[in-house]
N, C-alpha and C positions, 0 to 999 in steps of 0.2 A: 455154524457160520461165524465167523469173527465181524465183528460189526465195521460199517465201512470207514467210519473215523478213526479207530484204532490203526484198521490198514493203510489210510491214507498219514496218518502221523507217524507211522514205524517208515513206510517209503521216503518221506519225507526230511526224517531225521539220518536217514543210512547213509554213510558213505560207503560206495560201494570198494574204491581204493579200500577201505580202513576195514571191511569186511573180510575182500579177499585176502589183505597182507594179512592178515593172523592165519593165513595159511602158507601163503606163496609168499616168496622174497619179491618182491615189485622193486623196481630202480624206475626215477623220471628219466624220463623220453618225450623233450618237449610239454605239449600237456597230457599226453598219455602216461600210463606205467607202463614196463614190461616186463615180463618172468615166465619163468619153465612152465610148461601146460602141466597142471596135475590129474589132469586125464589121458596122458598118456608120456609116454618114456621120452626124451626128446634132448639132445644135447646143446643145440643155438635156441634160446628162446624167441616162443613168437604168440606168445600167449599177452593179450594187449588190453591192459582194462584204460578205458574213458570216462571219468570223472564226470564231464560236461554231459554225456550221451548217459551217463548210468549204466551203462554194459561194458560185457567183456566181449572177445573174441579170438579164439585160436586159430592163425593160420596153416596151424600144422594138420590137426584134427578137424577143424570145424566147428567145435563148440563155442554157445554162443550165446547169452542171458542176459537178463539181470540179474538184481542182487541174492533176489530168492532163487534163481533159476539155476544159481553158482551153489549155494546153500543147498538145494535139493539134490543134484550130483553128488557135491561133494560128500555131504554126510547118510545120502542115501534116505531122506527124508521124503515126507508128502509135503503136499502143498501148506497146506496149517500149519505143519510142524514146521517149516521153513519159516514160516512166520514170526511164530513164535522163537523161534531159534533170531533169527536178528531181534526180534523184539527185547529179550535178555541179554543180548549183546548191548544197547542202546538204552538197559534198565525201564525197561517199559513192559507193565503186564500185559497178559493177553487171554482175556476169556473168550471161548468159541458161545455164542448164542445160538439158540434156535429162531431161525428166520421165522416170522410172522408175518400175515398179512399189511400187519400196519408198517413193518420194515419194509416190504417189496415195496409198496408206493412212495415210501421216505426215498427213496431210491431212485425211483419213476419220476419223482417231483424233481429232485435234485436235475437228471440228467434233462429234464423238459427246461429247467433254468438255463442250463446252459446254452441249450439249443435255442431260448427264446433271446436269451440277449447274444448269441452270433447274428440272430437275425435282426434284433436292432441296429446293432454294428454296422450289418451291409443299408437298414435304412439311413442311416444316420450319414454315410457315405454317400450314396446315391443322393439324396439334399443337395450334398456337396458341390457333387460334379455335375450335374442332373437338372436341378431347380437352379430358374432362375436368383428367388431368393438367395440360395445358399450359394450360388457363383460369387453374386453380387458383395454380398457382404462375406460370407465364411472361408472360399477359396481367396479372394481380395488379400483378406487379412493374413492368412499362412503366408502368400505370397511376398509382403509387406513385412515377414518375418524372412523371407528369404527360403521360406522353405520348397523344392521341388514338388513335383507331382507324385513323381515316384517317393519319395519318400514321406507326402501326407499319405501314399496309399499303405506304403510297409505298415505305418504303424495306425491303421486304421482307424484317422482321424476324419472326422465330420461335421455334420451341422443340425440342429435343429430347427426347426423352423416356429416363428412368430404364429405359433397356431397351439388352441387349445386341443384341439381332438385329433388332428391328422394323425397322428402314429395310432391313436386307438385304431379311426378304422382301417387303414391298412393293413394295424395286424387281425383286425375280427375276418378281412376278406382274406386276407394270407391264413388261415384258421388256427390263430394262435389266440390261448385263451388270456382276456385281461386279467386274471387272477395274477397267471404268472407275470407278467408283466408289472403287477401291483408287488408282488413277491419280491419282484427285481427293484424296487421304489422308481422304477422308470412311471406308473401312476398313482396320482394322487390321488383323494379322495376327501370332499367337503361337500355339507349337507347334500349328501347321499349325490352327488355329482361326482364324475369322474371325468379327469383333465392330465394332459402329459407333465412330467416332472419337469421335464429340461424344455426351455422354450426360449429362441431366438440367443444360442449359444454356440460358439464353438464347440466339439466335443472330442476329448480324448478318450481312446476306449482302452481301459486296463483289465493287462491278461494277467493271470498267473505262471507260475514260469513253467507251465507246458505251452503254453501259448494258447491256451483258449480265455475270451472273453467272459470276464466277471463281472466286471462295475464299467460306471462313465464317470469323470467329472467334465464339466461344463461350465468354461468361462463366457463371460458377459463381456461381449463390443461396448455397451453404455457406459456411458461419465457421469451416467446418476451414482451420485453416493450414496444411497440408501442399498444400492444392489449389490450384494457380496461379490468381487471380483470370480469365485469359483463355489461351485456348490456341488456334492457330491454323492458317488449312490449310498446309500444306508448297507450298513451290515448286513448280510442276508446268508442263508444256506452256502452260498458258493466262492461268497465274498469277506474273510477278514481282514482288514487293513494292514494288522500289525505283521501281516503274515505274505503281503504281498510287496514286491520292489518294482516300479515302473520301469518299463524294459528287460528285466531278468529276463525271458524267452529270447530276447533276440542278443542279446550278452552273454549270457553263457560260457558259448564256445569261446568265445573270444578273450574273456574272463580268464579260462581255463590256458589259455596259450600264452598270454602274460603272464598267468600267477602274479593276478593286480585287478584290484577292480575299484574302477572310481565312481565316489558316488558325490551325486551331485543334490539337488532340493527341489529340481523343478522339474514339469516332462517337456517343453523348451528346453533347457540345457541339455536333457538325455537327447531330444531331436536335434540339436543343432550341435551337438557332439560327434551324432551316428551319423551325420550329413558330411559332417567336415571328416570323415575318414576312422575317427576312434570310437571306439564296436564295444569296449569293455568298461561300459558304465550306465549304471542304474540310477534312479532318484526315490529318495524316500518320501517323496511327496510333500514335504511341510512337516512332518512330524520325527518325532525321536527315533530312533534304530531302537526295533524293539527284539526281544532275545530272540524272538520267530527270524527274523529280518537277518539277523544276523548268522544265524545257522544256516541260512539259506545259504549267504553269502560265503560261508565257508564252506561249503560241498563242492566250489570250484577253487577256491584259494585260501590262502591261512594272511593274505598281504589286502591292504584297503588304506586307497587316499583319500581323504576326501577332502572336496574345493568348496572354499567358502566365499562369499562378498569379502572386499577388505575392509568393512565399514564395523561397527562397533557391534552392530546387532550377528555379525555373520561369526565373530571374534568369541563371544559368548555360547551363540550357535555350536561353535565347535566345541564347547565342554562338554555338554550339554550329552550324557548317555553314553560317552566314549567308555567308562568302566566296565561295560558290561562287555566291549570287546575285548577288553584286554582277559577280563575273565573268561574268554573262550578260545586264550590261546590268541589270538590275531596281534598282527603286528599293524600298527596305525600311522598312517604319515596326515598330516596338516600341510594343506598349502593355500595361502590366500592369496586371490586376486588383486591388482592392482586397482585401486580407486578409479572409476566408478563401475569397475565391470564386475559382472556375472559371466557363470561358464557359457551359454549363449553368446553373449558378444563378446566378447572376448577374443572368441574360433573364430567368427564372423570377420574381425578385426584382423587379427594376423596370420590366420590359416593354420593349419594341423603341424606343421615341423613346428612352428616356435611356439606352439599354444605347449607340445609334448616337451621341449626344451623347458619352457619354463616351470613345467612342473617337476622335472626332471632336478631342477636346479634349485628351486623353491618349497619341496617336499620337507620337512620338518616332524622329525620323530615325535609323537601325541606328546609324550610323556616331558621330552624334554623342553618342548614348547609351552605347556602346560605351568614348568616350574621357572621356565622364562617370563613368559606371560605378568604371572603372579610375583613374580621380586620385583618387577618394575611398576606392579601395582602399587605395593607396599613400602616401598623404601625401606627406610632403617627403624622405622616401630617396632618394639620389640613384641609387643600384645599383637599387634598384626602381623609380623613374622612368625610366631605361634602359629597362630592358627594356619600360616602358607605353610608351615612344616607337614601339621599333621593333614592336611588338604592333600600332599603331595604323597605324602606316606600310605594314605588310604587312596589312591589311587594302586598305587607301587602293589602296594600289598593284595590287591586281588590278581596280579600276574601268577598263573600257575606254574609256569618255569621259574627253577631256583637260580638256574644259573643266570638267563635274561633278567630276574628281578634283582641278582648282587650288581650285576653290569649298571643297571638303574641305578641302583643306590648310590654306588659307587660316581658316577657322573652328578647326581642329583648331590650328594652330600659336595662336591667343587662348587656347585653353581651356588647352592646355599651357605656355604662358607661355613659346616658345621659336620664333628667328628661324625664318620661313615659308620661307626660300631652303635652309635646311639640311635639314628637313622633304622640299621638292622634290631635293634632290639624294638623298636615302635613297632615297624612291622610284623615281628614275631607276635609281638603280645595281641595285634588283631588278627594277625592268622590263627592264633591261638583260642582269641576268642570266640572266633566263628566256626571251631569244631566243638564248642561247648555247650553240652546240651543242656548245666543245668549249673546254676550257681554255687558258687565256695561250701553255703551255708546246708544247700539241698544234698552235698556228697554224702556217703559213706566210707566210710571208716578203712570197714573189713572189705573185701573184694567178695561180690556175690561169685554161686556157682556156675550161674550161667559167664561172667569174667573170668572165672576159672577155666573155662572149657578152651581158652585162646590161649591159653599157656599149658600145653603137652608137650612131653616127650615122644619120640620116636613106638615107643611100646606104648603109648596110650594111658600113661600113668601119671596122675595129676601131680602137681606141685604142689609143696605144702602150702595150705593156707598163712598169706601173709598180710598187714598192717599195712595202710598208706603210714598213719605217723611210723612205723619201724625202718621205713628206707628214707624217710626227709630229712633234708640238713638245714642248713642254714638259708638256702636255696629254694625254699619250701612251694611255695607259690608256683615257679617252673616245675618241679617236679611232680606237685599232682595234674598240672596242666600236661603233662608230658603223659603220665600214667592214663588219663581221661583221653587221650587221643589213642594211645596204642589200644587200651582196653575196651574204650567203647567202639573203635572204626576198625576194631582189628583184620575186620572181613572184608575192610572194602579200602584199607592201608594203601595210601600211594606213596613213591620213590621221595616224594619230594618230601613229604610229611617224615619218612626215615630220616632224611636228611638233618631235617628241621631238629629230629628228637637227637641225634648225633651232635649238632651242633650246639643244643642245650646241655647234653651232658658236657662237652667240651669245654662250655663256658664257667658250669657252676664247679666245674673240676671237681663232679659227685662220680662214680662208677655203679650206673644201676644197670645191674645187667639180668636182660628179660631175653631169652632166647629162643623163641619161638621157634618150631620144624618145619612148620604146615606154612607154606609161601601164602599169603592173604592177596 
């Protein structure tokens, strides 16, 4: 048995576009792909993978899966081994276990979570619409935000009520057990008492992006300042934070059809975004875009704007984790609202054409806003123009694309007023250094055998044993950093990294020439 974490982090990371195209030629078509069925002969293609949906489907044939479904076909696999077959795709190991008892209830328990907090969800609802309570105060307030019925119901929003026990026993008579509901942190627990978590709140229920119900958070109506404005559910089995986006399930598709997805901070602005007409935007909820967040976020699109307050605090906000997009490939646009608004009022204010104009208009590439930002922080200090360089350079320099990161430099070395080749060599030297597994002082000399084994001929006949000092020149420093990338990453060598080593020999005008057969 492959354990059910494994499986759900191999699905989760897969694209299934990026899966099929190592087989099939895909062209976009909207937000679909489409390409020749490779199960059977077919001249017009009608073979349609969906990004958004996770499947394929052949018009021609009829076939029609998932990622692994597509896997199994095509390579004539079982189910495991389809597994594992994407899971090496995605560099992710994969051990088959033997199920045990205590596995089948991890399993049992898991699936009972889910079902117990669907069934909160619809309590928390019914409050809502239902209770007077919750008319009075919880639907009031939506309302009072402008929001419809229909759309507190889409996103199945509710109320709890000013009561210590009512959700207990509803659920003991509905016969769901308080365990799991203490599981869910929906109950508390103080000297040996047992009381509901969320009391006299609004409540938004967050799904994961299949759309089923995992946590709540719950804001407070009160003007006590002692009450946290939002309080929310604790991490549990079904719930990680850094791994879910508010909204994703209902974005998605919509995501996928722009190849654009905006992300906003609050689940107000995701609601009164999807209210006022625009479908393709999530919220991170308060916190950093974490690498989980962001993978997600690229399985429908490689493009992400995100809208900040135009106040000081929203300005900083937007620094704040954007590297770690760039390191996965995504292209980032900044755009800040006009003082004093949030994405909420904002749409409220001017409606959906000029809210999309303005961002339209007002989108701002991460990077170059970033080295904007910061010259006009700094003026003409030469110590604090320093530090804006290499600020801006270690940004640059986690961009995986060579040709996007020279275009960077390239733009950024105008706006900084400082030669573009000096620029390229700062970033070298930290690309360089973060394929470095091991300091100047820790090298060797001679090249071990296992180094040896990356440099064969054709007939499988090693090269002679050679020196780092016998190929250094004057140069020295680049070329064991050069030798230390080919030879220690040689199996897992990417284009850009050739690049990188091409344009180092170029520059110290050394000719080391390594000629490897075997494509890495």
């Amino acid at each position: 048995m492959i354990p059910e974490k494994i499986l759900a982090q191999i699905l989760d990371v897969a694209r299934i576009e990026e899966v099929i195209g190592d087989v099939v030629q895909l062209k976009k078509r909207g937000a679909n792909y489409l390409g020749r069925c490779p199960f059977h002969d077919e001249k017009t293609p009608s073979f349609t993978v969906s990004p958004a949906k996770g499947i394929y489907k052949c018009f021609g044939c009829g076939a029609a899966g998932n990622v692994v479904k597509f896997v199994m076909e095509n390579e004539h696999l079982s189910y495991p081994e389809a597994i594992k077959f994407v899971g090496r795709r995605y560099n992710i190991e994969v051990e088959e276990i033997e199920i045990t008892p205590a596995d089948r209830l991890a399993q049992q328990n898991r699936e009972g979570l889910l079902i117990a907090a669907k069934f909160v969800a619809n309590y928390f609802s019914h409050q809502l619409f239902d209770n007077q309570e919750g008319r009075s105060i919880g639907l009031s307030y939506f309302k009072e935000r402008g929001f419809s019925e229909d759309i507190v119901r889409k996103f199945e929003l509710g109320y709890a009520l000013d009561s210590w026990d009512d959700l207990l026993t509803v659920a003991q008579t509905s016969g769901y057990s308080l365990d799991l509901l203490q599981q869910l942190g929906l109950v508390a627990e103080k000297d040996g008492r047992k009381f509901a978590f969320f009391r006299s709140r609004v409540q938004f229920a967050i799904h994961d992006a299949n759309g089923k119900v995992v946590a709540f958070a719950g804001r407070t109506l009160s003007k006590d300042p002692k009450k946290p404005k939002y309080i929310n559910s604790p991490e549990t089995e079904i719930y990680h934070k850094s791994k879910v986006l508010y909204g994703m399930h209902l974005a998605k598709k919509s995501i996928a059809q722009h190849n654009e997805c905006l992300l906003v901070e609050g689940y107000t602005d995701v609601i009164s975004l999807v209210q006022g007409g625009i479908e393709n935007v999530v919220a991170s909820a308060g916190t950093s875009l974490t690498i989980e967040q962001i993978r997600l976020i690229r399985r429908y699109t490689p493009n992400i704007t995100i809208l900040y307050d135009g106040d000081a605090a929203g300005i900083k906000a937007a620094l704040r984790g954007i590297d770690l997009v760039l390191e996965e490939d995504m292209n980032v646009k900044i755009v800040l609202l006009p003082m004093p608004e949030d994405p909420d009022s904002y749409i409220r204010k001017v409606g959906k054409t000029a809210f999309e104009q303005y961002i339209h208009s007002n989108a701002k590439d991460f990077v170059l806003f970033k080295a904007d930002l910061l010259i006009k922080e700094v003026g003409d200090d030469p110590v604090k123009r320093t530090d804006l360089i290499r600020n801006i350079v270690a940004t640059v320099a986690v961009i995986p694309d060579n040709i996007k990161r020279q275009l960077y430099l390239q733009k950024c070395a105008e706006l900084l007023q400082i030669d573009q080749q000096l620029l390229i060599n700062e970033v070298n030297k930290m690309r360089l250094k973060k394929h470095r597994p091991q300091d100047h002082n820790e090298q060797q000399n001679t090249l071990t055998n296992e180094q040896l084994d990356y440099l064969t001929n054709p007939a499988g006949n090693r090269l002679q044993p050679i020196k780092v000092q016998e190929v250094v020149t004057s140069c020295e420093i680049y070329e064991k950093e050069l030798l230390n990338v080919l030879l220690e990453f040689g199996s897992m060598i990417y284009i850009d990294d050739v690049l990188l080593a091409v344009y180092l020999i170029h520059e110290t005008e050394t000719c080391l020439l390594i000629t490897p057969t075997t494509k890495k």
